[in-house]
C-alpha positions in Angstrom: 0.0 0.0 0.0 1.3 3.5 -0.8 1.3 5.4 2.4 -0.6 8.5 1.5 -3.1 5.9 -0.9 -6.7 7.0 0.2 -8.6 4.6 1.8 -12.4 4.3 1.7 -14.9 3.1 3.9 -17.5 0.7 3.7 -20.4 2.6 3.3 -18.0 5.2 0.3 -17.6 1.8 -1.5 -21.2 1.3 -1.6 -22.3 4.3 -3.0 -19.3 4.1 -5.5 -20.2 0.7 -6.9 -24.0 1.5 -6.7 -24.6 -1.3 -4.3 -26.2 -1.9 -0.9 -23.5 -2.1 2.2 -24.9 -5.4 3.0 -23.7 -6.8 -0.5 -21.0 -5.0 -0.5 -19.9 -7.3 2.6 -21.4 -10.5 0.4 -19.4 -9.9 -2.1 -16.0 -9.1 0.4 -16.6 -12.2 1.7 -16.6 -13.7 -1.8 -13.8 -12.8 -2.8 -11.8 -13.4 0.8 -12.7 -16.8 0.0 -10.8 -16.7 -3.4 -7.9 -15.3 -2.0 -8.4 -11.8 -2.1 -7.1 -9.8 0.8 -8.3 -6.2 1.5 -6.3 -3.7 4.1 -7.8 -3.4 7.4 -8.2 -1.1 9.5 -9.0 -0.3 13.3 -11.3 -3.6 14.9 -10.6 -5.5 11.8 -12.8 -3.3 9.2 -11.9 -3.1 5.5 -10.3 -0.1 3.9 -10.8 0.0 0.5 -8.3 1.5 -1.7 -9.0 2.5 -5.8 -7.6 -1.0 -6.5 -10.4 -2.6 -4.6 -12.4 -1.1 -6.5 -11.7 -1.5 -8.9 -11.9 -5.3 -8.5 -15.9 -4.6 -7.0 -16.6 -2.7 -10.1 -15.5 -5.7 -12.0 -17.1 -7.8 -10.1 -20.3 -5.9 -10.3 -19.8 -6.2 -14.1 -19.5 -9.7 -14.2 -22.9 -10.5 -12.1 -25.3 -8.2 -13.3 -24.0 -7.7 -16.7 -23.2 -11.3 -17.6 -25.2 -12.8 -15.3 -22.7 -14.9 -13.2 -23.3 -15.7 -9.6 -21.6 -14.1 -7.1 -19.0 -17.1 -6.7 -17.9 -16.9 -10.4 -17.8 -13.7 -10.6 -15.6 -13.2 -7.4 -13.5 -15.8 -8.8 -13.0 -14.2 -12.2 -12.4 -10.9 -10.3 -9.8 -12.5 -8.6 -8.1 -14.0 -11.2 -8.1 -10.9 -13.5 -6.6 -8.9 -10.2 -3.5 -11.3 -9.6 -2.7 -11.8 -13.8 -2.2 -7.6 -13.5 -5.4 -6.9 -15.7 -6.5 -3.0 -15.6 -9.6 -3.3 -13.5 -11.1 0.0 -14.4 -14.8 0.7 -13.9 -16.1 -0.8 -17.6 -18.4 1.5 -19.4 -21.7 -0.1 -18.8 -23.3 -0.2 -22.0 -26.4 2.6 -22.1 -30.0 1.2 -22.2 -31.6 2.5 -25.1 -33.4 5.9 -24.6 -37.1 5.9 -23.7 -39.4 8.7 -25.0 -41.4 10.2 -21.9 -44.7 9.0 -23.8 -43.7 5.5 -22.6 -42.4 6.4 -19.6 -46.4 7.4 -18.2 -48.4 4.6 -17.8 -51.2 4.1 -21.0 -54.2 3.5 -18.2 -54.4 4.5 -14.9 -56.1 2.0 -12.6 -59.6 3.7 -13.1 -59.2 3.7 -16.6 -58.6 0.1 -16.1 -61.8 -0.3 -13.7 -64.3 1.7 -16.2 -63.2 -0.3 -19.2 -63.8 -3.8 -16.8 -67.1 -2.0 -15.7 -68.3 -1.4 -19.6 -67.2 -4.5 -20.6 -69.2 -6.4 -17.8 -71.5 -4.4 -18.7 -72.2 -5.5 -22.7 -71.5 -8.5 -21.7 -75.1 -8.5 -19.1 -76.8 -6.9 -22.3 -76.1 -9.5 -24.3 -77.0 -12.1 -21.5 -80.2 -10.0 -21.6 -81.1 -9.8 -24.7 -80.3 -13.8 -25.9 -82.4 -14.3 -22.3 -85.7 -12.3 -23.5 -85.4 -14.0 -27.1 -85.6 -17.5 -25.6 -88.5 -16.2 -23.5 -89.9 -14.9 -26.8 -90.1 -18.0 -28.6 -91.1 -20.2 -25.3 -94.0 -18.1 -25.0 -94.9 -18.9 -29.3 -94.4 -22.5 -28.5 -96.8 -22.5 -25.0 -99.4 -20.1 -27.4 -99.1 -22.8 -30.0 -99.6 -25.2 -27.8 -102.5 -24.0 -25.9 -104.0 -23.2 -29.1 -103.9 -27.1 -30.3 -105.3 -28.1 -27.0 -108.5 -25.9 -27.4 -108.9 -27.4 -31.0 -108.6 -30.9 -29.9 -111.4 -29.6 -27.0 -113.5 -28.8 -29.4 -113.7 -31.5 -31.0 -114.4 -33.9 -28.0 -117.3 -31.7 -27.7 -118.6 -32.7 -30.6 -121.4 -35.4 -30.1 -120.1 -39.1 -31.1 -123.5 -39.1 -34.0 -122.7 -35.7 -35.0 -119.5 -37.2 -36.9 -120.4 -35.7 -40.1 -120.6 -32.1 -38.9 -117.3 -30.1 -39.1 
């Protein structure tokens, strides 16, 4: 370590590499177990110096943009640290631009609820109106019906001699 080297705390590191302090440790821990030694300080805490970063930052770089776990990519941090490799912060590669029109939601949630509402709605019309045709043509049939019975009434009524009237 060069003697006037900063060091940087735990919670500098974080915000640095653009992770939580509890990773942060995770990942220290990760990489202690490959091999990796960080300077400590007072009580055994880590002081991170630019070098140490610059291993996180590649770290960082191999688990959430090449989706390694946190083993592999401590291990590939590692190895790229003791071969002399530059570990400077990678250029993450820019997500694409979005146009403020997609950035606001296309329906709020009581857009959502009145389209459901019409919806349902049409939807009990149509029930209603396929219901009243069916009661339409039930009450045809029961008229038809009815309308047979009182002709074969009338002729019962008819006298069994009287067979030549109609």
């Amino acid at each position: 370590m060069i003697n006037n080297e900063r060091a940087y705390w735990t919670h500098e590191v974080a915000e640095q590499v653009e992770i939580g302090e509890s990773t942060l440790r995770k990942w220290c821990l990760e990489l202690e177990k490959n091999g990796y030694s960080f300077t400590k300080g007072e009580q055994e805490s880590r002081a991170f110096l630019k070098q140490d970063i610059d291993v996180l930052n590649y770290m960082k770089s191999e688990i959430r943009g090449k989706k390694k776990s946190i083993k592999d990519g401590a291990i590939i941090a590692v190895n790229k640290g003791r071969t002399g490799g530059v570990l400077v912060k990678q250029e993450q590669p820019q997500a694409p631009l979005v146009h403020q029109e997609q950035l606001t939601p296309m329906f709020t949630l009581a857009d959502v609820r009145n389209i459901v509402r019409e919806e349902l709605q049409e939807r009990d019309k149509a029930r209603e109106s396929e219901r009243d045709k069916m009661l339409m043509e039930f009450m045809r049939e029961l008229q038809d019906v009815k309308k047979m019975i009182a002709a074969s009434q009338e002729d019962k009524k008819k006298r069994w001699y009287e067979f030549w009237k109609q």
